[in-house]
C-alpha positions as CSV (number, residue, x, y, z in Angstrom):
1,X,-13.6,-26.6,54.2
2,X,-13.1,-28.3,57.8
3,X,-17.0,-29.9,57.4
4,X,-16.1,-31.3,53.7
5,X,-12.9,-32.8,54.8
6,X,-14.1,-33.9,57.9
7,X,-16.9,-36.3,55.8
8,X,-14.8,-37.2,53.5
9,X,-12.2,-38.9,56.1
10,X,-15.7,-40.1,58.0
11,X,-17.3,-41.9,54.7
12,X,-13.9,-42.9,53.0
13,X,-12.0,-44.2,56.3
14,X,-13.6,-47.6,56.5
15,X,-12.7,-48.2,52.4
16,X,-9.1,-47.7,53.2
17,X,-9.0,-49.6,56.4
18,X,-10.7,-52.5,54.4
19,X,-8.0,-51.8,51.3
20,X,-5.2,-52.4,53.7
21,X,-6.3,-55.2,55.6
22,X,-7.0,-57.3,52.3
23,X,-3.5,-56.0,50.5
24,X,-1.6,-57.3,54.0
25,X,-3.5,-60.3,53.6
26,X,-2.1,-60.5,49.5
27,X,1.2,-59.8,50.6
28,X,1.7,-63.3,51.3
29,X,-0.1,-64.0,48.3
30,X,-2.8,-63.5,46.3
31,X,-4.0,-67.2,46.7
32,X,-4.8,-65.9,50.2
33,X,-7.8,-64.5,48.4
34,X,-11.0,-65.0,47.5
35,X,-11.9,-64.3,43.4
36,X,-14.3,-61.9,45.1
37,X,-12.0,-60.4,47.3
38,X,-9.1,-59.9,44.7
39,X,-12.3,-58.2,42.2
40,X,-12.9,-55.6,45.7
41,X,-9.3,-55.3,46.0
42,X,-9.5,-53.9,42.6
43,X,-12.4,-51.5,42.8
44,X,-11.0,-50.9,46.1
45,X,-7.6,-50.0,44.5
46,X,-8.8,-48.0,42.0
47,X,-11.0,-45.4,44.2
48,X,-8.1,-44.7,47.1
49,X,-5.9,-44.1,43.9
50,X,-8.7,-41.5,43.0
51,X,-9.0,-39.9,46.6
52,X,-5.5,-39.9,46.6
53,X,-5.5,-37.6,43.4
54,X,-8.6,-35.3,45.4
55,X,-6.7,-34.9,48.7
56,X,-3.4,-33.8,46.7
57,X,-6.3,-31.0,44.9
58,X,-8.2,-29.6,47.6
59,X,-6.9,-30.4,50.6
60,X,-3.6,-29.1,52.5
61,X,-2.8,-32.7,54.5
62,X,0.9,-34.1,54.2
63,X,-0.3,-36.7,56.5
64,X,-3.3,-38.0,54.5
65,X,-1.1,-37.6,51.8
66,X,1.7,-39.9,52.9
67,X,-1.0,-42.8,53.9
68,X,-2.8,-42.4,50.9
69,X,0.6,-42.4,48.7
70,X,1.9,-45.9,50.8
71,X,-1.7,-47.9,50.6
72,X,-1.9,-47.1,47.0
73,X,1.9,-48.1,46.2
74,X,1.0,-51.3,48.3
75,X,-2.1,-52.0,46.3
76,X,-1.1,-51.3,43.4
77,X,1.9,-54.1,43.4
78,X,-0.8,-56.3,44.5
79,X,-3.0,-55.5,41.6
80,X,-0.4,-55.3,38.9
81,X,1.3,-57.7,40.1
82,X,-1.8,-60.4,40.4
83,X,-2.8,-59.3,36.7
84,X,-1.6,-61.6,33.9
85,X,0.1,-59.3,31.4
86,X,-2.3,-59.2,27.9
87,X,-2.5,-57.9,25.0
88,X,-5.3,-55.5,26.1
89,X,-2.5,-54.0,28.6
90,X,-0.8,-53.5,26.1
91,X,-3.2,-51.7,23.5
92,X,-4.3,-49.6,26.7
93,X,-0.8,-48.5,27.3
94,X,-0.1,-47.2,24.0
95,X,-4.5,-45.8,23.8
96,X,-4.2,-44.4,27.2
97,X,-0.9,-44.4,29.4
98,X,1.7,-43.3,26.9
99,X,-0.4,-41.1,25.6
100,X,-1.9,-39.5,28.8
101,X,2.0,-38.8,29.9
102,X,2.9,-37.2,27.2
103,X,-0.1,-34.7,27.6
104,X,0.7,-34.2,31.1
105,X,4.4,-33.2,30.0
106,X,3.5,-31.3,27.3
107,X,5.1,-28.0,29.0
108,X,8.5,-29.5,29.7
109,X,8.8,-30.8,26.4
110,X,7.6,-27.7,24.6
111,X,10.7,-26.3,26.9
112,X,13.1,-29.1,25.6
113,X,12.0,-28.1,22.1
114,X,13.1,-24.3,22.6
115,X,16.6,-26.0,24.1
116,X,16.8,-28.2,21.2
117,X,15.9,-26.0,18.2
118,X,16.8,-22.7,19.5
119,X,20.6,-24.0,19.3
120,X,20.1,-25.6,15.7
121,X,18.4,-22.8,14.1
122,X,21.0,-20.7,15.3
123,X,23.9,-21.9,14.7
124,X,22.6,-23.3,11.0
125,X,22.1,-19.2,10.5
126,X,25.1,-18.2,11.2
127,X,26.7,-20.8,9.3
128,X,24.9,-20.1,6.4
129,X,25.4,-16.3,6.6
130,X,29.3,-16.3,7.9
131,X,31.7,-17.0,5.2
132,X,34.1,-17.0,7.9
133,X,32.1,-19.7,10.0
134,X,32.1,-21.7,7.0
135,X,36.1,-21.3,6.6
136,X,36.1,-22.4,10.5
137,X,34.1,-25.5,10.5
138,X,36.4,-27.8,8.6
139,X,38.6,-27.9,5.7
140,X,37.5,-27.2,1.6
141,X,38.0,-30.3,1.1
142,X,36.2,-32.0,3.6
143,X,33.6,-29.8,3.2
144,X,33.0,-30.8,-0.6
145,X,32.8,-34.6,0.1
146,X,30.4,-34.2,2.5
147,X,28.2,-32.0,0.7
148,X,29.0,-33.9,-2.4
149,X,29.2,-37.4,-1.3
150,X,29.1,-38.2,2.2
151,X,26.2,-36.5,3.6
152,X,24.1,-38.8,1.0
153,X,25.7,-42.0,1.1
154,X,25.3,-41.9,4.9
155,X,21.9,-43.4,3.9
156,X,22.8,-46.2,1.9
157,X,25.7,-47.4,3.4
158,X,24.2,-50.7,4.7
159,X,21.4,-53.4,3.9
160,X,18.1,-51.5,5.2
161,X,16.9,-53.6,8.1
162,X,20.6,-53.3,9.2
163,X,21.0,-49.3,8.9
164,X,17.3,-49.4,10.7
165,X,18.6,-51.3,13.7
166,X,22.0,-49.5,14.3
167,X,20.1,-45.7,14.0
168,X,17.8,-47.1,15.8
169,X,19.6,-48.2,18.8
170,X,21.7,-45.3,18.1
171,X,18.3,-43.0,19.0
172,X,17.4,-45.2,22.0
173,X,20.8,-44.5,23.4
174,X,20.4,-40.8,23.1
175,X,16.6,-40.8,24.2
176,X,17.6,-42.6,27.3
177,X,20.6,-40.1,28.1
178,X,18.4,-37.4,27.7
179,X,16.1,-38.7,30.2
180,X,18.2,-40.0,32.4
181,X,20.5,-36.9,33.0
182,X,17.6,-35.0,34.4
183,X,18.1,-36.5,37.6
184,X,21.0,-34.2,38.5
185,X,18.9,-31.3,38.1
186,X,17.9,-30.9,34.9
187,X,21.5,-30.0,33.5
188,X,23.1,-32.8,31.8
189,X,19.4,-33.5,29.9
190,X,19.8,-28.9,29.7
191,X,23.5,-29.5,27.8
192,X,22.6,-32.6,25.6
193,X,19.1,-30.8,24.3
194,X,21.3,-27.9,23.0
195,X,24.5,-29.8,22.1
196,X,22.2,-31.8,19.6
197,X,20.4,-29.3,18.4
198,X,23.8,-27.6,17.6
199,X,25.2,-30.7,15.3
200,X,21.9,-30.7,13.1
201,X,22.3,-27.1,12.9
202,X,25.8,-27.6,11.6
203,X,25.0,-29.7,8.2
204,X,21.5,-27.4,7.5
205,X,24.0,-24.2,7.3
206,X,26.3,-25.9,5.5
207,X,23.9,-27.1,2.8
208,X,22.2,-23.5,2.9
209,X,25.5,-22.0,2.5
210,X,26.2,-23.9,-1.0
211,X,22.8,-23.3,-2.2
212,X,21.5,-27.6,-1.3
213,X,19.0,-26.8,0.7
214,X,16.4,-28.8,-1.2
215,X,19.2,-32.0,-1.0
216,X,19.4,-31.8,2.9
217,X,16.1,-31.2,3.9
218,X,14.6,-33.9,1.1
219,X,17.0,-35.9,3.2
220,X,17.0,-35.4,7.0
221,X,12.8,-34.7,7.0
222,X,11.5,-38.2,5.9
223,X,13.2,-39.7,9.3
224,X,13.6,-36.5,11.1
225,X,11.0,-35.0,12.1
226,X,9.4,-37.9,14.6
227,X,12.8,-38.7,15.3
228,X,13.7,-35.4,16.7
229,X,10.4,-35.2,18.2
230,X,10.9,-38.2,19.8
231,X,14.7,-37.0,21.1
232,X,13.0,-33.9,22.0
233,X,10.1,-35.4,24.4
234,X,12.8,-37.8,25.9
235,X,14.6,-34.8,26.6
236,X,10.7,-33.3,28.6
237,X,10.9,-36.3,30.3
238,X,13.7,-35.5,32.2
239,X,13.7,-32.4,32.6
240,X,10.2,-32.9,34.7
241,X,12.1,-35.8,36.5
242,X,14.9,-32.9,37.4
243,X,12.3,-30.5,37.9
244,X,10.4,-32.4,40.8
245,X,13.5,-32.6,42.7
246,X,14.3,-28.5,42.5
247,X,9.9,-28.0,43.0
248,X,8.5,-30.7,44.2
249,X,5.0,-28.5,45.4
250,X,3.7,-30.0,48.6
251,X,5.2,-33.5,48.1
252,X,8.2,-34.7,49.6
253,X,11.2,-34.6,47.1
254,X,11.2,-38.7,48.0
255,X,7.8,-39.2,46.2
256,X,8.4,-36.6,43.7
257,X,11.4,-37.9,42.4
258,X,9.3,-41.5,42.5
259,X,6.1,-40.0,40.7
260,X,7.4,-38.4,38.2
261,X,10.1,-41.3,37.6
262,X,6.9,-43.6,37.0
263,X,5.1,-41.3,34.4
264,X,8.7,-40.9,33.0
265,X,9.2,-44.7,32.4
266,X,5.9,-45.0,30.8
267,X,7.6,-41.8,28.0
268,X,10.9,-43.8,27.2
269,X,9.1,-47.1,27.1
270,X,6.6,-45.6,24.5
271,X,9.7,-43.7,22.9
272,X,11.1,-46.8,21.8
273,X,8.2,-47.8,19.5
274,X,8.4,-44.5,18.7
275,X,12.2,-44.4,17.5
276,X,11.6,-48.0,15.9
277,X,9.1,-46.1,13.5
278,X,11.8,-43.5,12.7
279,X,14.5,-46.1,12.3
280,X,12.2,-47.7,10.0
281,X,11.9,-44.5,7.6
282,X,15.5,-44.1,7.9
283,X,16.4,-47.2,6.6
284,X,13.5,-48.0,4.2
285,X,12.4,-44.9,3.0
286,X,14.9,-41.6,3.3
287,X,17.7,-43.7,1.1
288,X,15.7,-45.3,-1.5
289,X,15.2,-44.2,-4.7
290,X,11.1,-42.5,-4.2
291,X,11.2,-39.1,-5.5
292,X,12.2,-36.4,-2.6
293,X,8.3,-34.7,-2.5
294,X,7.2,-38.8,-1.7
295,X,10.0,-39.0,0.9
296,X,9.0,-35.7,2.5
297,X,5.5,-36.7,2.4
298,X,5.8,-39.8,4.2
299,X,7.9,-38.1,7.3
300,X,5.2,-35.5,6.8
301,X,2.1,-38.0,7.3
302,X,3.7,-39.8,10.0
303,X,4.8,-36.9,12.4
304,X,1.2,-35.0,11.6
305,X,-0.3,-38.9,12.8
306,X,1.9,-38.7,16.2
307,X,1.2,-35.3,17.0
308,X,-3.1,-36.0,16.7
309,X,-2.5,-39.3,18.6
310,X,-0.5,-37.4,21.1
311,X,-2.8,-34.3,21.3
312,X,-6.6,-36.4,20.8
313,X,-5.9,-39.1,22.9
314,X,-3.4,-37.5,25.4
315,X,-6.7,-34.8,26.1
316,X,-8.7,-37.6,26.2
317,X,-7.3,-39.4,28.7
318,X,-6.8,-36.3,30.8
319,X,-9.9,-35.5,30.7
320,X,-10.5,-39.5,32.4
321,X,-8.4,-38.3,35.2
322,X,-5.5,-40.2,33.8
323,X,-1.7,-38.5,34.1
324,X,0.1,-41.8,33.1
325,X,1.8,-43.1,35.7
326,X,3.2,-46.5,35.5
327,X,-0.1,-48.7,37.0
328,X,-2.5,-46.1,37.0
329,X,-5.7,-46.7,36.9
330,X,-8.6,-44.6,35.5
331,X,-10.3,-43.1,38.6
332,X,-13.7,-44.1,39.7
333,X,-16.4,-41.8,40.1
334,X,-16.7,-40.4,43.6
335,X,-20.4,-39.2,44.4
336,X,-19.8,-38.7,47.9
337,X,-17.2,-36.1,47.5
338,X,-19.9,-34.1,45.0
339,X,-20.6,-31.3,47.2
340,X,-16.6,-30.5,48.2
341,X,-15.5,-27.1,47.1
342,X,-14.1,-26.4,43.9
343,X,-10.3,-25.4,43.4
């Protein structure tokens, strides 16, 4: 191990002593540079950020670590912050980054799924198999007009592209809460997951318990199911942002809480489009008149098209080297390091 890491510091040390002297030279601007120098600040750029990845694999160097962690920070501001923002940024963000984070977060969000829907099957089960649960949750008569009127007309009660902006904003809000309140440790994100997943349990036992099934599910499924995905995944989000500060491995809680923060903002900035979508179907498509098996089939088609996009491209990606960071860059290949040991 000493002999591969000792060649890999020997061939790689020059490229990251020329990477910082031309980023200290940028740092007063990028005028300061040549158009070749800014294209080798680049490709320079983009292989540290690759050994950076490698040395946080194989190798057991804090150090190394911390240098490689400060050079690439301080390149990459230079790099992203010398590119003029595009249109191809943005196609690659939503083909590659969003994507690739989602992938690399899959486990904390399959965990935020078991908060979320673990609380709403339950509690829509015991609602729909406890008369008494049913006397307890509100009066007969408010009861009846919700199952008979207000549940429905929820759905229709403003102009379409109106009732699409407010759930929409309305989602946003909770996406954001749920990612923000993994910060202090995962709980508040923890609490919200399962106090949300309690309230849609409460109208699905309801409608169970009177025998509507069909009427709440032909309603709460066209919408639904990307939009709880989406509140779901926000929810993954920060519980990995929580969970770096209780494990944050061999990095310093510091640049834990900073990494994952960066591949978290990439998740809530794709969540928006995402919720946009589902604010659509909510205001154009669950209240209008289509036949409930066409309503259904739309939510149907467009959470099976989110979870391929997530799962195809999201592999893809990771198999590129990419984890979606904010600024990553798709790692260069590194034929001097070929004949380092495997993990």
């Amino acid at each position: 191990m000493s002999q591969y890491f000792d060649r890999f510091l020997a061939t790689n040390q020059p490229l990251w002593d020329r990477l910082a002297q031309l980023t200290g030279r940028a740092g007063g601007g990028v005028s300061r540079l040549s158009a070749a120098e800014i294209d080798e600040l680049v490709r320079l750029y983009q292989r540290t950020s690759s050994h950076l990845s490698y040395v946080r694999t194989y190798y057991d160097d804090p150090a190394l670590v911390a240098r490689l962690t400060g050079l690439v920070a301080a390149a990459g501001s230079v790099v992203y912050g010398a590119r003029p923002k595009s249109l191809r940024a943005v196609v690659d963000f939503f083909r590659v980054t969003f994507p690739a984070a989602l992938w690399h977060s899959r486990y904390f969000v399959a965990a935020a799924g078991v908060l979320f829907f673990v609380p709403a099957i339950s509690v829509g089960a015991w609602l729909a198999n406890s008369d008494r649960a049913i006397e307890a949750s509100a009066p007969p008569a408010l009861r009846e007009a919700y199952l008979n009127e207000d549940f429905e007309s929820y759905y229709s009660s403003k102009p379409a592209t109106e009732f699409a902006a407010q759930v929409t904003t309305n989602n946003i809000q909770v996406g954001f809460l749920a990612f923000a309140g993994g910060v202090l440790l995962c709980v508040p994100t923890a609490l919200l997951l399962v106090y949300n997943g309690g309230a849609v349990g409460v109208p699905a036992g309801l409608f169970v318990a009177a025998g509507e099934s069909a009427k709440f599910f032909g309603l709460i499924l066209p919408h639904g199911l990307l939009e709880l995905t989406a509140i779901v995944i926000a929810g993954g989000a920060g519980l990995r942002v929580g969970w770096s500060l209780i494990d944050p491995g061999d990095r310093p809680r510091a640049s834990a809480l900073t990494e994952e923060g960066r591949r978290a903002v990439v998740v809530v900035l794709g969540l928006v489009a995402t919720f946009a979508v589902a604010g659509l179907i909510e205001g154009f498509v669950t209240g209008s008149s289509l036949p409930t098996a066409a309503r259904v089939g739309v939510g149907v088609v467009v959470e099976v098209a989110f979870v391929l996009y997530v799962c195809v491209l999201g592999r893809e990606a990771a198999a590129q080297g990419r984890t979606g960071l904010l600024g990553e860059v798709a790692p260069a290949a590194l034929p001097s390091l070929r004949a380092a040991p495997s993990p």
